[in-house]
C-alpha positions in Angstrom: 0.0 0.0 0.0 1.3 3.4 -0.8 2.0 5.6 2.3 -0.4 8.1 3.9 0.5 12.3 4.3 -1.9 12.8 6.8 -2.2 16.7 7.0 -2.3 17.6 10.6 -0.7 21.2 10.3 -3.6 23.8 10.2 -4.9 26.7 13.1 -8.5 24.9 13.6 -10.3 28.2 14.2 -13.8 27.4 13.7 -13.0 24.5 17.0 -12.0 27.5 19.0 -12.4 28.1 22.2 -11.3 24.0 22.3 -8.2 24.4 19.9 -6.6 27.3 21.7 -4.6 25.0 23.5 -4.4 21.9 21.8 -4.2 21.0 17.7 -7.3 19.8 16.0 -5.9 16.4 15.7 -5.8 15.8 20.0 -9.4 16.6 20.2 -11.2 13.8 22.2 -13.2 11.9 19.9 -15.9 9.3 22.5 -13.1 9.9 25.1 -10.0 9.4 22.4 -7.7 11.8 20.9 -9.1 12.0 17.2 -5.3 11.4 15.4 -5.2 7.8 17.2 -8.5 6.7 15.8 -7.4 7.9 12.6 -3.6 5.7 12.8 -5.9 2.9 14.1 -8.0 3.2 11.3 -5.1 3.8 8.3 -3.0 0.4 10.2 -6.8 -1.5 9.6 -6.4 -0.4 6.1 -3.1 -2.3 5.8 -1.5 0.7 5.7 2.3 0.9 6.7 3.8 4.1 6.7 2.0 7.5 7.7 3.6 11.2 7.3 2.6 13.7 9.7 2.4 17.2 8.1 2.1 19.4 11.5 2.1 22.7 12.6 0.9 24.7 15.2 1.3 23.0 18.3 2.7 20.0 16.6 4.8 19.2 19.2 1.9 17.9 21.2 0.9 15.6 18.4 4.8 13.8 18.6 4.5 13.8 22.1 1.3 11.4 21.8 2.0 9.9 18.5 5.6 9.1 18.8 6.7 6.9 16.5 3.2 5.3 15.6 4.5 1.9 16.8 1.7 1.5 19.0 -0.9 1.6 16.5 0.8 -0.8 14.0 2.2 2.5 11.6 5.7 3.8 11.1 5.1 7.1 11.9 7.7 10.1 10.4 7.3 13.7 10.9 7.3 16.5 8.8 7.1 19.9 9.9 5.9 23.2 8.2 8.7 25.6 10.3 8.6 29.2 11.5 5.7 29.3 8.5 2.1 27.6 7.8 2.6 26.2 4.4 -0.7 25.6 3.7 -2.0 21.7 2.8 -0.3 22.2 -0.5 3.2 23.5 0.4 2.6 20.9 3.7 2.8 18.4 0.8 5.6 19.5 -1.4 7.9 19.9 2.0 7.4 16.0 2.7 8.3 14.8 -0.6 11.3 13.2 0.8 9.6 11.1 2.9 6.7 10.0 0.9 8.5 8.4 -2.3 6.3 8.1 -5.8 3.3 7.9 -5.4 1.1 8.6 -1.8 -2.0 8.8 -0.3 -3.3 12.4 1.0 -5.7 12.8 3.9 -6.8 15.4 6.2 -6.6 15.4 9.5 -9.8 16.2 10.2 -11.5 12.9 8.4 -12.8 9.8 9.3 -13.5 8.2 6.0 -15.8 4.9 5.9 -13.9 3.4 2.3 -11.8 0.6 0.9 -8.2 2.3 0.4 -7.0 -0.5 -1.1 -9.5 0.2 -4.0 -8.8 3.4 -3.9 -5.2 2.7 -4.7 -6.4 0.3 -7.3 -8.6 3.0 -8.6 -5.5 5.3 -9.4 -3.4 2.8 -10.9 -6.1 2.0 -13.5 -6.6 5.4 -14.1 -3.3 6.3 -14.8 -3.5 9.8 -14.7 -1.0 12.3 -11.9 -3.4 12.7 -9.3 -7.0 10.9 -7.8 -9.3 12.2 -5.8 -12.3 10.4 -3.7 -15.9 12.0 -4.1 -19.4 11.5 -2.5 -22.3 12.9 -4.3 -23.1 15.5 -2.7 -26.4 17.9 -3.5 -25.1 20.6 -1.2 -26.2 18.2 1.6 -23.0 18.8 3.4 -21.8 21.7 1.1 -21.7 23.1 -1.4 -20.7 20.7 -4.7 -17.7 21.5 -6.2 -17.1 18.3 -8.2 -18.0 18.2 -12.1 -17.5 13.9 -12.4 -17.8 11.7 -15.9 -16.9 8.3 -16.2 -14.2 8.0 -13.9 -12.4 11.3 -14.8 -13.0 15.3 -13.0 -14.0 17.3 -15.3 -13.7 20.1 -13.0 -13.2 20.6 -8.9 -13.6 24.2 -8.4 -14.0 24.9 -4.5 -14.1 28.3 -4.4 -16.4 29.0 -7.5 -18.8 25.8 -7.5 -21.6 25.4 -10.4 -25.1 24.3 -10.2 -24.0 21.2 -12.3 -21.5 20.1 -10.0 -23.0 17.3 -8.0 -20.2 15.6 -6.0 -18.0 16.7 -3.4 -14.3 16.5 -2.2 -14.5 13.0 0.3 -11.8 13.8 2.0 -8.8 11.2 0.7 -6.7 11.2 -2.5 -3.5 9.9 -4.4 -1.0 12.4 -6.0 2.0 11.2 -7.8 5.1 13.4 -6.6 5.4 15.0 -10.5 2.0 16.6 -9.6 3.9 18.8 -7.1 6.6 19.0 -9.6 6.1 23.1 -11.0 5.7 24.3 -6.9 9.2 25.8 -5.5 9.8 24.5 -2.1 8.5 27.0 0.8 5.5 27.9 -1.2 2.1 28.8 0.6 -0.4 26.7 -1.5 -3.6 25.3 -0.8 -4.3 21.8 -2.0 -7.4 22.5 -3.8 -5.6 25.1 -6.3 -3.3 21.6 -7.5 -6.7 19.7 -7.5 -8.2 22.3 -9.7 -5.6 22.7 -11.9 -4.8 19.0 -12.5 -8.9 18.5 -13.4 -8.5 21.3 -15.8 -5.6 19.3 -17.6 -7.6 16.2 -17.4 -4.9 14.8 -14.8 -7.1 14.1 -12.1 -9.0 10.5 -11.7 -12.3 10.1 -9.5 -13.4 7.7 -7.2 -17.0 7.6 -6.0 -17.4 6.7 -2.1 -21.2 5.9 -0.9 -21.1 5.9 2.3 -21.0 9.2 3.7 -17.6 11.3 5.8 -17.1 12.0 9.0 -15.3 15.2 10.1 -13.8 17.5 13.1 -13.4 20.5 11.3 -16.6 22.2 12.6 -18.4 22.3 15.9 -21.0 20.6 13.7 -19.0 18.0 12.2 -17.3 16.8 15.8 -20.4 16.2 17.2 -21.8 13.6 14.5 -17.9 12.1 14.7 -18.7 11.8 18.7 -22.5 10.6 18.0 -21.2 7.7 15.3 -18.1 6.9 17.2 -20.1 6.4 20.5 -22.7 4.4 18.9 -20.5 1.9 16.7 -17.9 1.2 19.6 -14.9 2.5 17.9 -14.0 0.9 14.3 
């Protein structure tokens, strides 16, 4: 399985008051720090070797990660520095330690889907980058995904269209010559390479159907602590 960049790096400000003192990714989840059902989950996946892409108060996610051991993941760090890179310049910083080809999640997600088809999704593809979609109907956003037999058309966050149907899932897989034109130390969001690679027909699709689970909002952590605490865990 390829490894995971699990993007852990950003400020969290819509979980504030709760993230003033710890990152996004330590937030109890039905009494567990959300990162650790996250390695649990990836190590279930068959999953081998996770990057940490951190930032503010990263430190605090080391001291409870450590070297992922524990959860059955080889766990290596990479962080953004005396700057916030963005999820895109997060990315292009941890090259060195994600080889070829790697999966990209956020560290906000809990995401109910085979990765191992996933993986075999992008290989048959064979295009730079693939990203996983739900449709959508602006049920828990807007759409921003314009999908057609396999292949994005167009993923336009900022600027969605009323024919867009589907929505970013949450996971992906990007090649490292996708990240190839960006100059290291760049502030770039991941969804400007996403849109970009669907405009050049570089970017693959993979429809999820069960729907995502995130921590992002005050919103979204509830329903993670609500379907947490009423499956048992994974």
């Amino acid at each position: 399985m390829f490894p995971v960049a699990l993007l852990a790096g950003g400020l969290a400000t819509r979980l504030r008051p709760i993230t003033e003192t710890i990152p996004k990714a330590l937030v109890a989840v039905a009494g567990e720090p959300f990162i650790c059902r996250q390695l649990e989950y990836l190590a279930a996946q068959g999953i081998r070797r996770v990057v940490l892409c951190i930032g503010h108060l990263g430190e605090m996610i080391q001291a409870v990660v450590g070297d992922g051991s524990r959860f059955g993941v080889d766990v290596a760090y990479s962080p953004d520095g005396p700057l916030l890179l963005g999820t895109g310049g997060a990315l292009k910083q941890a090259l060195p330690l994600l080889g070829e080809r790697f999966f990209v999640l956020y560290g906000d997600s809990f995401l109910p889907v085979d990765f191992c088809a996933v993986q075999q999704a992008y290989l048959r593809r064979g295009k730079g980058a693939l990203m996983t979609i739900l449709e959508n109907r602006d049920r828990w956003d807007r759409s921003n995904v314009h999908f057609r037999d396999g292949t994005i058309l167009e993923y336009n966050k900022p600027a969605p269209r009323p024919d867009m149907r589907h929505i970013d899932y949450g996971l992906g897989v990007l090649s490292r010559h996708a990240l190839e034109s960006h100059p290291a130390g760049e502030i770039f969001d991941l969804a400007e390479l996403y849109h970009c690679l669907s405009l050049q027909g570089e970017l693959g699709g993979y429809e999820a159907h069960e729907r995502f689970y995130e921590i992002g909002s005050l919103r979204g952590l509830q329903e993670t602590e609500a379907y947490f605490s009423g499956v048992g865990g994974i």
